[in-house]
C-alpha positions as CSV (number, residue, x, y, z in Angstrom):
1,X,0.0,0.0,0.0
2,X,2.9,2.5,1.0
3,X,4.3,1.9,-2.6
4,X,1.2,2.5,-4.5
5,X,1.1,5.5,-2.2
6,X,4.2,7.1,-3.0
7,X,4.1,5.8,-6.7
8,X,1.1,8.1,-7.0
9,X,2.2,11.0,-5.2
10,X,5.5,11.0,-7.6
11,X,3.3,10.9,-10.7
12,X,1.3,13.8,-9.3
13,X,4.5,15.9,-8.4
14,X,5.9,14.9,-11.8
15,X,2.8,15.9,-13.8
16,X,2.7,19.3,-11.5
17,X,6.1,20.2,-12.3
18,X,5.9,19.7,-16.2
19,X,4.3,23.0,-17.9
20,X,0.8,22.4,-19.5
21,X,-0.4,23.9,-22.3
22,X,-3.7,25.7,-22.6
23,X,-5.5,26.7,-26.0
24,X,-8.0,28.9,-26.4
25,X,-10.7,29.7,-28.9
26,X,-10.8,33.3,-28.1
27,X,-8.7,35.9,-30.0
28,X,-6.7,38.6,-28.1
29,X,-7.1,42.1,-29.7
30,X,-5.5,44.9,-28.7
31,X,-6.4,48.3,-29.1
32,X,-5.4,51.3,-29.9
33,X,-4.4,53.1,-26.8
34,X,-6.7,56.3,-25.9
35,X,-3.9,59.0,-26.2
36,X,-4.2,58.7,-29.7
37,X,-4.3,60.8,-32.5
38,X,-5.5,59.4,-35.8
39,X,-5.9,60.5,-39.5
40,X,-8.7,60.0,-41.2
41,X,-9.5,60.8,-45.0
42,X,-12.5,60.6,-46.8
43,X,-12.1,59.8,-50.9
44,X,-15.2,61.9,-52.7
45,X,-16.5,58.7,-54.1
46,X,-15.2,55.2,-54.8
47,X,-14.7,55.6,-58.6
48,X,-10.8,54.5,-59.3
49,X,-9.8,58.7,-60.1
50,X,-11.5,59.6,-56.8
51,X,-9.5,57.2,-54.6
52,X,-6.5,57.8,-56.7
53,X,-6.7,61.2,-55.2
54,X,-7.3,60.2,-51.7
55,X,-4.3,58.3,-51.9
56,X,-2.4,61.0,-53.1
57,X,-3.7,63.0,-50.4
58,X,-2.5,60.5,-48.4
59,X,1.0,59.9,-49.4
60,X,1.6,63.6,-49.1
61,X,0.0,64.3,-45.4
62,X,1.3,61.0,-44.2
63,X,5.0,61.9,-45.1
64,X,5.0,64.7,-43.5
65,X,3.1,64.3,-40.3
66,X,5.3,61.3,-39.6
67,X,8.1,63.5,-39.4
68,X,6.8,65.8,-36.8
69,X,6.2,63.1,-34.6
70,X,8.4,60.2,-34.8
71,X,10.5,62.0,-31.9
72,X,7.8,62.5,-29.7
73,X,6.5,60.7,-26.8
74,X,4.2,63.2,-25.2
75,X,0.8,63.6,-26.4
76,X,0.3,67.2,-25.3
77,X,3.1,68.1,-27.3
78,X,2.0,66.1,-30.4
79,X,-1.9,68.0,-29.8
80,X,-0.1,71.4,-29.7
81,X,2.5,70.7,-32.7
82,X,-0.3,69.3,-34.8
83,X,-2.8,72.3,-34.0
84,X,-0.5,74.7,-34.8
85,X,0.3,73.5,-37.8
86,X,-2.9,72.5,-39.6
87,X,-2.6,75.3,-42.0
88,X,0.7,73.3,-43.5
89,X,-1.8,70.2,-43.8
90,X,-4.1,72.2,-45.6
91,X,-1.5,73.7,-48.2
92,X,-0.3,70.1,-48.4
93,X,-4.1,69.2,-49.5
94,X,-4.7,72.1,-51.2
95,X,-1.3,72.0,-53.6
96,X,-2.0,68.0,-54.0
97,X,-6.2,67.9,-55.2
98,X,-5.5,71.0,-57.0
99,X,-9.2,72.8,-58.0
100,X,-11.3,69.9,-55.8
101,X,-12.5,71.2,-52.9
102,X,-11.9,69.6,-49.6
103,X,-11.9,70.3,-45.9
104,X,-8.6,70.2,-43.1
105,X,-10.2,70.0,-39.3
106,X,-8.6,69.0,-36.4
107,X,-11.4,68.0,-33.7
108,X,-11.6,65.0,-31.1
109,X,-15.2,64.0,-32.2
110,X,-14.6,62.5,-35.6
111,X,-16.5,59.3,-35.7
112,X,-15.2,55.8,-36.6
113,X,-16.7,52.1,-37.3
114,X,-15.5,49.2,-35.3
115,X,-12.9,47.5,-37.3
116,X,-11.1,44.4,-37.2
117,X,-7.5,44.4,-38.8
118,X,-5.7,41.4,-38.3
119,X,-6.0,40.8,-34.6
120,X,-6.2,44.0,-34.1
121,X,-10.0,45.5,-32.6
122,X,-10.8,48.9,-33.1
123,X,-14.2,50.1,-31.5
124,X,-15.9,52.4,-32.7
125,X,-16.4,55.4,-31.3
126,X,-15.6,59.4,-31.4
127,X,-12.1,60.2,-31.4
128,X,-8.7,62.7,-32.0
129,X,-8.2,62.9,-35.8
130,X,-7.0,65.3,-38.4
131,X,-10.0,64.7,-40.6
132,X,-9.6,65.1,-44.5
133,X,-13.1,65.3,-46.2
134,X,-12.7,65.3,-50.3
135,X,-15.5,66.6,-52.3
136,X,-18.9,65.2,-51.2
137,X,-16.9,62.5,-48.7
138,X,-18.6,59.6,-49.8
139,X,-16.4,56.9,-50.9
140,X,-14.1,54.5,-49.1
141,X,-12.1,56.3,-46.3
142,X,-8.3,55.6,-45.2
143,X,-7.2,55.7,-42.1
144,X,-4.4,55.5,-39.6
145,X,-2.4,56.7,-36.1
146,X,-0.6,59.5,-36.2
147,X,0.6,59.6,-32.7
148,X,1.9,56.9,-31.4
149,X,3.0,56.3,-34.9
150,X,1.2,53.8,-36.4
151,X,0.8,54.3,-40.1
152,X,2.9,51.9,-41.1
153,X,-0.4,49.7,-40.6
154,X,-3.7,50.8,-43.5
155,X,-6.1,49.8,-41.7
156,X,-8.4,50.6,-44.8
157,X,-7.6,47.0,-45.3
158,X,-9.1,46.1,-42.0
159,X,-12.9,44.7,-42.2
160,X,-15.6,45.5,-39.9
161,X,-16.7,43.5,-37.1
162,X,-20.2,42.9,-39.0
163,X,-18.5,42.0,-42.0
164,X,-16.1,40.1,-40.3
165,X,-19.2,37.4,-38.3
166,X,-20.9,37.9,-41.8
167,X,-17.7,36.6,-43.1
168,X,-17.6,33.4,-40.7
169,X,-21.6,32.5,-41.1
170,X,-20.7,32.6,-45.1
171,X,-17.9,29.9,-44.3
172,X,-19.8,27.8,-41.5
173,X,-22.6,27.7,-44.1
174,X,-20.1,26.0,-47.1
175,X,-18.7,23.9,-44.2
176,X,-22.1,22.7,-43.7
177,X,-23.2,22.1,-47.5
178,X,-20.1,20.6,-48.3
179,X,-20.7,18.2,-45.5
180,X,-24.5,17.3,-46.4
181,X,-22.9,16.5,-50.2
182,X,-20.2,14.2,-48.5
183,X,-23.5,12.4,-46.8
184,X,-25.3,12.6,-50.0
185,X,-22.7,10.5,-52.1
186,X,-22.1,8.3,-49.4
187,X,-22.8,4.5,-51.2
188,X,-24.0,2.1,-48.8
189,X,-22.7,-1.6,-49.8
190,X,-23.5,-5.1,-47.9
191,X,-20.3,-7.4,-47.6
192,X,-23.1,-10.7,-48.1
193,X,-25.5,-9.3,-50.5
194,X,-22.1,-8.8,-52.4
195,X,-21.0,-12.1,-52.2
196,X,-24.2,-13.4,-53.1
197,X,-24.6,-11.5,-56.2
């Protein structure tokens, strides 16, 4: 009895003291912190000339944006370097759409979707951004941080949550048809009526 005893008290110290691996179903997103500043632009419409010229727009702000703030760390002195200089963001705009009009505001209540970029989750929600409105504003938008820099990452490429669980329903439904064809051309065969025949 005193073997079986200490048998089992070894196997329970030596399954204790190995590490044990857990999985999980649930995705980790992480979020963009709130001292944030982002910029957002929205394309007049989503005909190919339109977002040609957002992404111009783009291109040009983004470049130079980035290198105001790529130094900094504090976000009161990314607010006050941006503010004071949103008349060189609209010259940027203005000298890069030429005659289209457009708008340059900086505000903290410009609205944003939930997105999902990679395992990244954005909520939506009012927040800091240079906004960049082209024309009537009506096409597909562009988006990114600004401080901490983060533009490296378009998350105009990102999906949003709705699409996203639309997304998985579309793919659970194929699993599911593709499995009732499987059952479908299933043959059933008897090993004696086989024989027989």
């Amino acid at each position: 009895m005193r073997k079986l005893i200490l048998f089992s008290v070894l196997m329970f110290l030596i399954i204790g003291f190995f590490p044990q691996k857990v999985t999980s179903n649930e995705q980790s997103y992480q979020v963009i912190p709130d001292e944030a500043i982002r910029l957002r632009i929205l394309a007049n419409s989503d005909a190919e000339k339109d977002q040609e010229l957002k992404h111009a727009v783009r291109d040009a702000v983004n470049e130079e944006v980035t290198e105001w703030v790529e130094e900094m760390d504090d976000i009161d002195e990314a607010r006050q370097l941006i503010s004071s200089r949103i008349d060189d963001i609209d010259q940027i705009v203005k000298d890069t759409v030429a005659d289209e009009t457009y708008t340059v505001e900086y505000r903290k209540d410009v609205k944003f979707p939930t997105k999902l970029y990679d395992h990244y989750l954005y909520p939506a929600g009012e927040y800091e951004a240079i906004l960049i409105t082209l024309g009537e504003a009506e096409g597909s938008n562009w988006w990114c941080v600004i401080f901490p820099p983060l533009c490296f990452l378009d998350f105009s490429f990102g999906t949003t949550v709705e699409a996203a669980e639309a997304d998985q329903e579309d793919q659970e439904t194929e699993e599911q048809e593709e499995e009732e064809k499987e059952e479908e051309e299933v043959e059933y065969t008897f090993f004696f009526l086989k024989w027989f025949n």
